[in-house]
C-alpha positions in Angstrom: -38.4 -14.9 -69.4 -35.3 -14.4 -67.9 -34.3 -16.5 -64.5 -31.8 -15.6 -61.6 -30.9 -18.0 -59.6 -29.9 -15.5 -56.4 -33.4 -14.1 -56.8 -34.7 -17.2 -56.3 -32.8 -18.1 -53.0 -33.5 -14.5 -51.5 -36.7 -14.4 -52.5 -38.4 -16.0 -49.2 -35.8 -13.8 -46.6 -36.7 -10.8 -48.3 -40.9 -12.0 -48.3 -40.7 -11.9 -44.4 -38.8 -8.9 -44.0 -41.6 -7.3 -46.2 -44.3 -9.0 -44.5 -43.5 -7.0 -41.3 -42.6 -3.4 -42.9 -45.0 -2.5 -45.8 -48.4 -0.7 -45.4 -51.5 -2.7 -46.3 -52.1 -1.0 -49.2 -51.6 1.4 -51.4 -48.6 1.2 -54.3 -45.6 0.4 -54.4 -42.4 1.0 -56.8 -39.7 -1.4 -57.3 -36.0 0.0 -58.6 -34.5 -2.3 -60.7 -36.7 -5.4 -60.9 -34.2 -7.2 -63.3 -36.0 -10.6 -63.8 -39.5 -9.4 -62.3 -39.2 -13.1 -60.1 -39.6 -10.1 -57.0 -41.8 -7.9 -58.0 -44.3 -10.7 -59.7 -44.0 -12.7 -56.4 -44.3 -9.3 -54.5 -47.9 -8.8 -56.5 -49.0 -12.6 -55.8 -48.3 -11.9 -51.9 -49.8 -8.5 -51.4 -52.4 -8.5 -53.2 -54.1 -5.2 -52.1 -50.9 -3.6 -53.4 -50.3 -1.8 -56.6 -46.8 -3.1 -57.6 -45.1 -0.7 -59.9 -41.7 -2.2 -61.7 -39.2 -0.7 -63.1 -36.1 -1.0 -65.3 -33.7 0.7 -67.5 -33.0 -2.7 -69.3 -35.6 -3.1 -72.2 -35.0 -7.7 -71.9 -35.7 -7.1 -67.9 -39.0 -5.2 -69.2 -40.1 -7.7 -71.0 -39.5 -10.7 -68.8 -41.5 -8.6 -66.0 -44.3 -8.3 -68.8 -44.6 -11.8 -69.6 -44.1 -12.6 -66.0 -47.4 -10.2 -65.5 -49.2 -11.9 -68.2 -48.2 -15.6 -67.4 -48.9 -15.1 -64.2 -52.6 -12.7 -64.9 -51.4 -10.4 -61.9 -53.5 -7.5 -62.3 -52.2 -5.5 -59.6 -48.8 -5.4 -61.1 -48.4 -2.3 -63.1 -46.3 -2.1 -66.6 -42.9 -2.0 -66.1 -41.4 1.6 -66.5 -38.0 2.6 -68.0 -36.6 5.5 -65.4 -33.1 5.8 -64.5 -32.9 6.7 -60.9 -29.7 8.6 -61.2 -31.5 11.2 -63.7 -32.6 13.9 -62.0 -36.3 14.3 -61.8 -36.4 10.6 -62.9 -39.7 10.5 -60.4 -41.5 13.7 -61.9 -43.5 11.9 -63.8 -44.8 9.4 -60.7 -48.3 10.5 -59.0 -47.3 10.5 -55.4 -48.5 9.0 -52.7 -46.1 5.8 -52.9 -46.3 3.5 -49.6 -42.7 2.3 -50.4 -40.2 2.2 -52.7 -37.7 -1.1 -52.7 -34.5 -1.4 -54.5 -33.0 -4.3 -54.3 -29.5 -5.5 -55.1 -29.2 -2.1 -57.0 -26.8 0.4 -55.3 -23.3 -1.3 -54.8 -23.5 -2.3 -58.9 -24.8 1.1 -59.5 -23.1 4.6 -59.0 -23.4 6.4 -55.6 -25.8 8.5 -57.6 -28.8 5.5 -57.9 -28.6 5.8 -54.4 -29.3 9.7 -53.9 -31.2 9.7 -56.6 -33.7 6.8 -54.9 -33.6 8.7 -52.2 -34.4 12.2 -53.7 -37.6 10.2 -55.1 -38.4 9.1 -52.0 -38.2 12.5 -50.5 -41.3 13.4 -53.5 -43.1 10.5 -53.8 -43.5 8.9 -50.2 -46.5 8.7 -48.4 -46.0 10.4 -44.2 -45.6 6.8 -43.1 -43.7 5.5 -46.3 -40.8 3.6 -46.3 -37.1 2.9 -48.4 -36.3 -1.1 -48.2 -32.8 -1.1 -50.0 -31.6 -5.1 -49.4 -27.9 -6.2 -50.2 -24.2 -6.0 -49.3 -23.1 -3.2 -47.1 -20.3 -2.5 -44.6 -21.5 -0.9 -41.4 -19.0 1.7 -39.6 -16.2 1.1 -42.0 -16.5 -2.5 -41.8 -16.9 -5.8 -44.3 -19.2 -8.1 -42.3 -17.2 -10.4 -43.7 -13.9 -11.3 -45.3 -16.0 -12.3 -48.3 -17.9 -9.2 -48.3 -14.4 -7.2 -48.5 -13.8 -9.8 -51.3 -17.0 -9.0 -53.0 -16.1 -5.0 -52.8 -13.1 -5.2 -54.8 -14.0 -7.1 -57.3 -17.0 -4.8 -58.2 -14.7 -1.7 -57.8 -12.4 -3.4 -60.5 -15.6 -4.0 -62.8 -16.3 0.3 -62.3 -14.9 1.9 -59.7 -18.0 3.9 -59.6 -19.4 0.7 -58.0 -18.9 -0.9 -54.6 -20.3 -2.1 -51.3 -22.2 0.5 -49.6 -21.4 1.9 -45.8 -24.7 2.1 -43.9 -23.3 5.1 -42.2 -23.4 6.9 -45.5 -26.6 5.6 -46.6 -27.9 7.2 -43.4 -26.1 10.3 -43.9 -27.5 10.8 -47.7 -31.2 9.9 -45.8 -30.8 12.7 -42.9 -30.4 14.9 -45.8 -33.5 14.3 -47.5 -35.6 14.3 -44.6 -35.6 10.6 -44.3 -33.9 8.4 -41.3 -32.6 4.9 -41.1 -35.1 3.1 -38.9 -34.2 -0.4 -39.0 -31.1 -2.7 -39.8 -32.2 -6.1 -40.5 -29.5 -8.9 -40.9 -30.4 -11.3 -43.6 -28.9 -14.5 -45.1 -25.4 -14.8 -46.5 -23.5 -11.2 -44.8 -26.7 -9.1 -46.5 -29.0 -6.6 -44.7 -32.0 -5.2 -45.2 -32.2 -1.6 -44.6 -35.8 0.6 -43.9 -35.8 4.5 -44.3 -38.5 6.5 -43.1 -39.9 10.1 -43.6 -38.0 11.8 -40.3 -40.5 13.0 -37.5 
Protein backbone atom coordinates (compact mmCIF):
# COMPACT_ATOMS: atom_id res chain seq x y z
CA UNK A 1 0.00 0.00 0.00
CA UNK A 2 1.24 3.20 -0.63
CA UNK A 3 2.00 5.80 2.54
CA UNK A 4 2.08 9.69 2.53
CA UNK A 5 3.42 11.16 5.22
CA UNK A 6 1.33 14.77 4.72
CA UNK A 7 -1.81 12.62 4.74
CA UNK A 8 -1.07 11.41 7.73
CA UNK A 9 -0.37 14.77 9.56
CA UNK A 10 -3.64 16.43 7.94
CA UNK A 11 -5.56 13.67 8.42
CA UNK A 12 -7.04 14.63 12.02
CA UNK A 13 -7.60 18.71 10.95
CA UNK A 14 -9.34 17.70 8.11
CA UNK A 15 -11.50 14.76 10.46
CA UNK A 16 -12.93 17.75 12.45
CA UNK A 17 -13.61 19.96 9.76
CA UNK A 18 -15.70 17.00 8.30
CA UNK A 19 -17.22 16.15 11.45
CA UNK A 20 -19.11 19.50 11.45
CA UNK A 21 -20.04 19.86 7.62
CA UNK A 22 -21.07 16.48 6.10
CA UNK A 23 -24.73 15.06 6.14
CA UNK A 24 -25.37 11.98 8.28
CA UNK A 25 -25.71 9.85 5.54
CA UNK A 26 -26.00 9.23 2.34
CA UNK A 27 -22.66 8.92 -0.17
CA UNK A 28 -19.97 10.48 -0.67
CA UNK A 29 -17.22 10.93 -3.60
CA UNK A 30 -13.68 11.61 -3.01
CA UNK A 31 -11.42 13.30 -6.09
CA UNK A 32 -8.23 12.05 -6.01
CA UNK A 33 -7.79 9.76 -3.04
CA UNK A 34 -3.97 9.09 -3.88
CA UNK A 35 -3.04 6.75 -1.01
CA UNK A 36 -6.73 5.94 0.19
CA UNK A 37 -5.17 6.80 4.07
CA UNK A 38 -8.48 9.60 3.73
CA UNK A 39 -10.93 8.12 2.26
CA UNK A 40 -10.31 4.56 4.31
CA UNK A 41 -10.19 6.72 7.53
CA UNK A 42 -13.15 8.68 6.14
CA UNK A 43 -15.26 5.10 5.86
CA UNK A 44 -13.99 4.00 9.54
CA UNK A 45 -15.39 7.50 10.97
CA UNK A 46 -18.71 7.84 9.13
CA UNK A 47 -19.88 4.81 9.05
CA UNK A 48 -23.43 5.41 7.83
CA UNK A 49 -21.66 6.88 4.70
CA UNK A 50 -21.11 5.40 1.40
CA UNK A 51 -17.51 6.46 0.55
CA UNK A 52 -16.90 6.42 -3.08
CA UNK A 53 -12.89 6.86 -4.16
CA UNK A 54 -11.55 7.77 -6.95
CA UNK A 55 -8.39 8.05 -8.99
CA UNK A 56 -6.83 8.34 -12.38
CA UNK A 57 -3.66 6.55 -11.06
CA UNK A 58 -4.04 2.74 -11.45
CA UNK A 59 -1.05 2.16 -7.98
CA UNK A 60 -3.38 4.80 -6.03
CA UNK A 61 -6.41 2.31 -7.01
CA UNK A 62 -4.88 -0.39 -5.73
CA UNK A 63 -3.51 0.88 -2.44
CA UNK A 64 -7.26 2.14 -1.80
CA UNK A 65 -8.32 -1.54 -2.63
CA UNK A 66 -6.08 -3.22 -0.32
CA UNK A 67 -6.60 -0.46 2.11
CA UNK A 68 -10.62 -1.52 1.78
CA UNK A 69 -9.77 -5.08 2.14
CA UNK A 70 -7.20 -4.87 5.00
CA UNK A 71 -9.13 -2.79 6.70
CA UNK A 72 -12.96 -4.96 5.74
CA UNK A 73 -14.68 -1.42 5.31
CA UNK A 74 -17.74 -2.30 3.68
CA UNK A 75 -19.07 1.05 3.17
CA UNK A 76 -16.20 2.06 1.12
CA UNK A 77 -17.01 1.65 -2.50
CA UNK A 78 -14.32 0.38 -5.33
CA UNK A 79 -12.19 2.93 -6.30
CA UNK A 80 -13.19 4.48 -9.83
CA UNK A 81 -10.82 5.80 -12.54
CA UNK A 82 -12.59 9.35 -13.76
CA UNK A 83 -10.66 12.31 -14.70
CA UNK A 84 -12.46 15.24 -13.43
CA UNK A 85 -11.32 17.51 -16.17
CA UNK A 86 -13.12 15.25 -18.93
CA UNK A 87 -16.22 16.49 -19.63
CA UNK A 88 -19.13 14.45 -18.52
CA UNK A 89 -16.56 12.62 -16.29
CA UNK A 90 -19.70 12.32 -13.68
CA UNK A 91 -22.33 10.98 -16.30
CA UNK A 92 -21.96 7.81 -15.33
CA UNK A 93 -22.49 8.64 -11.18
CA UNK A 94 -26.21 8.01 -9.94
CA UNK A 95 -26.99 11.27 -8.26
CA UNK A 96 -27.89 12.13 -5.15
CA UNK A 97 -24.21 12.72 -3.75
CA UNK A 98 -24.22 14.35 -0.06
CA UNK A 99 -20.64 15.68 -0.90
CA UNK A 100 -17.97 15.53 -2.93
CA UNK A 101 -14.18 16.31 -1.31
CA UNK A 102 -11.18 16.90 -3.20
CA UNK A 103 -8.38 17.27 -1.41
CA UNK A 104 -4.87 18.51 -2.23
CA UNK A 105 -6.04 18.22 -5.89
CA UNK A 106 -6.50 21.61 -7.70
CA UNK A 107 -3.22 23.70 -7.35
CA UNK A 108 -1.22 20.29 -8.87
CA UNK A 109 -3.94 19.89 -11.28
CA UNK A 110 -5.09 22.25 -14.26
CA UNK A 111 -7.68 25.06 -13.58
CA UNK A 112 -9.83 22.61 -15.44
CA UNK A 113 -10.01 19.67 -12.31
CA UNK A 114 -11.43 22.52 -10.60
CA UNK A 115 -14.46 23.42 -13.01
CA UNK A 116 -14.73 20.20 -13.89
CA UNK A 117 -15.35 19.17 -9.90
CA UNK A 118 -17.48 21.74 -9.87
CA UNK A 119 -19.60 21.06 -13.07
CA UNK A 120 -20.05 17.48 -11.24
CA UNK A 121 -21.21 19.02 -8.39
CA UNK A 122 -23.63 21.10 -10.26
CA UNK A 123 -25.24 17.12 -11.50
CA UNK A 124 -24.54 15.08 -8.82
CA UNK A 125 -25.24 17.07 -5.45
CA UNK A 126 -27.94 16.42 -3.27
CA UNK A 127 -30.21 20.32 -2.36
CA UNK A 128 -28.18 20.49 0.79
CA UNK A 129 -24.82 18.90 -0.65
CA UNK A 130 -21.71 20.28 -0.19
CA UNK A 131 -17.85 20.84 -2.20
CA UNK A 132 -15.00 20.48 0.75
CA UNK A 133 -11.84 21.33 -1.49
CA UNK A 134 -8.86 21.50 1.40
CA UNK A 135 -5.24 22.99 0.48
CA UNK A 136 -3.15 26.00 -0.42
CA UNK A 137 -4.91 29.05 -1.69
CA UNK A 138 -4.31 32.83 -1.80
CA UNK A 139 -7.37 34.85 -0.82
CA UNK A 140 -7.89 38.39 -2.67
CA UNK A 141 -4.69 38.17 -4.52
CA UNK A 142 -2.75 37.22 -1.55
CA UNK A 143 -0.10 34.30 -0.29
CA UNK A 144 -1.08 33.74 3.26
CA UNK A 145 2.24 33.37 3.60
CA UNK A 146 5.73 33.96 2.22
CA UNK A 147 6.02 30.28 2.03
CA UNK A 148 2.80 29.79 0.31
CA UNK A 149 4.16 32.40 -2.56
CA UNK A 150 7.22 30.07 -2.35
CA UNK A 151 5.12 27.04 -2.74
CA UNK A 152 3.28 28.78 -5.96
CA UNK A 153 6.20 29.12 -7.99
CA UNK A 154 7.67 26.19 -7.62
CA UNK A 155 4.55 24.25 -8.80
CA UNK A 156 4.12 26.84 -11.75
CA UNK A 157 7.81 25.78 -12.70
CA UNK A 158 6.79 21.94 -12.51
CA UNK A 159 3.56 22.98 -15.17
CA UNK A 160 2.58 26.14 -15.45
CA UNK A 161 -0.86 24.75 -15.80
CA UNK A 162 -0.51 24.30 -12.03
CA UNK A 163 -0.48 26.72 -9.14
CA UNK A 164 -2.04 27.96 -5.89
CA UNK A 165 -5.62 28.71 -6.19
CA UNK A 166 -7.35 32.37 -5.43
CA UNK A 167 -10.50 31.74 -3.35
CA UNK A 168 -11.98 34.66 -5.17
CA UNK A 169 -11.86 32.57 -8.33
CA UNK A 170 -12.90 29.44 -6.80
CA UNK A 171 -15.92 31.39 -5.80
CA UNK A 172 -16.41 32.94 -9.00
CA UNK A 173 -16.21 29.39 -11.06
CA UNK A 174 -19.04 28.23 -8.07
CA UNK A 175 -21.52 31.39 -8.67
CA UNK A 176 -21.49 30.05 -12.13
CA UNK A 177 -22.62 26.68 -11.56
CA UNK A 178 -25.19 27.50 -9.17
CA UNK A 179 -23.04 26.80 -6.23
CA UNK A 180 -21.72 29.51 -3.46
CA UNK A 181 -18.77 29.54 -1.19
CA UNK A 182 -20.21 29.18 2.30
CA UNK A 183 -17.47 28.77 4.56
CA UNK A 184 -13.58 29.53 4.74
CA UNK A 185 -12.07 27.46 7.36
CA UNK A 186 -8.27 28.18 8.29
CA UNK A 187 -6.41 24.98 8.92
CA UNK A 188 -2.89 23.98 9.96
CA UNK A 189 0.29 24.99 8.16
CA UNK A 190 -1.19 28.38 5.71
CA UNK A 191 -4.04 25.73 4.31
CA UNK A 192 -7.86 26.21 4.26
CA UNK A 193 -10.63 24.30 3.95
CA UNK A 194 -13.24 25.58 1.65
CA UNK A 195 -17.28 24.42 1.67
CA UNK A 196 -19.46 25.08 -1.52
CA UNK A 197 -23.03 24.83 -1.44
CA UNK A 198 -26.02 24.51 -4.00
CA UNK A 199 -27.04 28.54 -4.07
CA UNK A 200 -30.49 29.36 -2.56
Amino acid sequence: MLFAPSAQRNFAPILSVLEDVLPNEGRVLEIACGTGQHIAGFAENFPAIEWIPNDIDPQARRSIAARKAEQGLANLAAPLSLDVTHNGWFEDIVPPLGAILAINLIHIAPWQACLGVLDGAGALLAEDGMVFFYGCFSRGGEHLSPSNADFDHSLKRRNPQWGVRDTDDVAAAARARGLELAQIIDMPANNLALVLRPAG
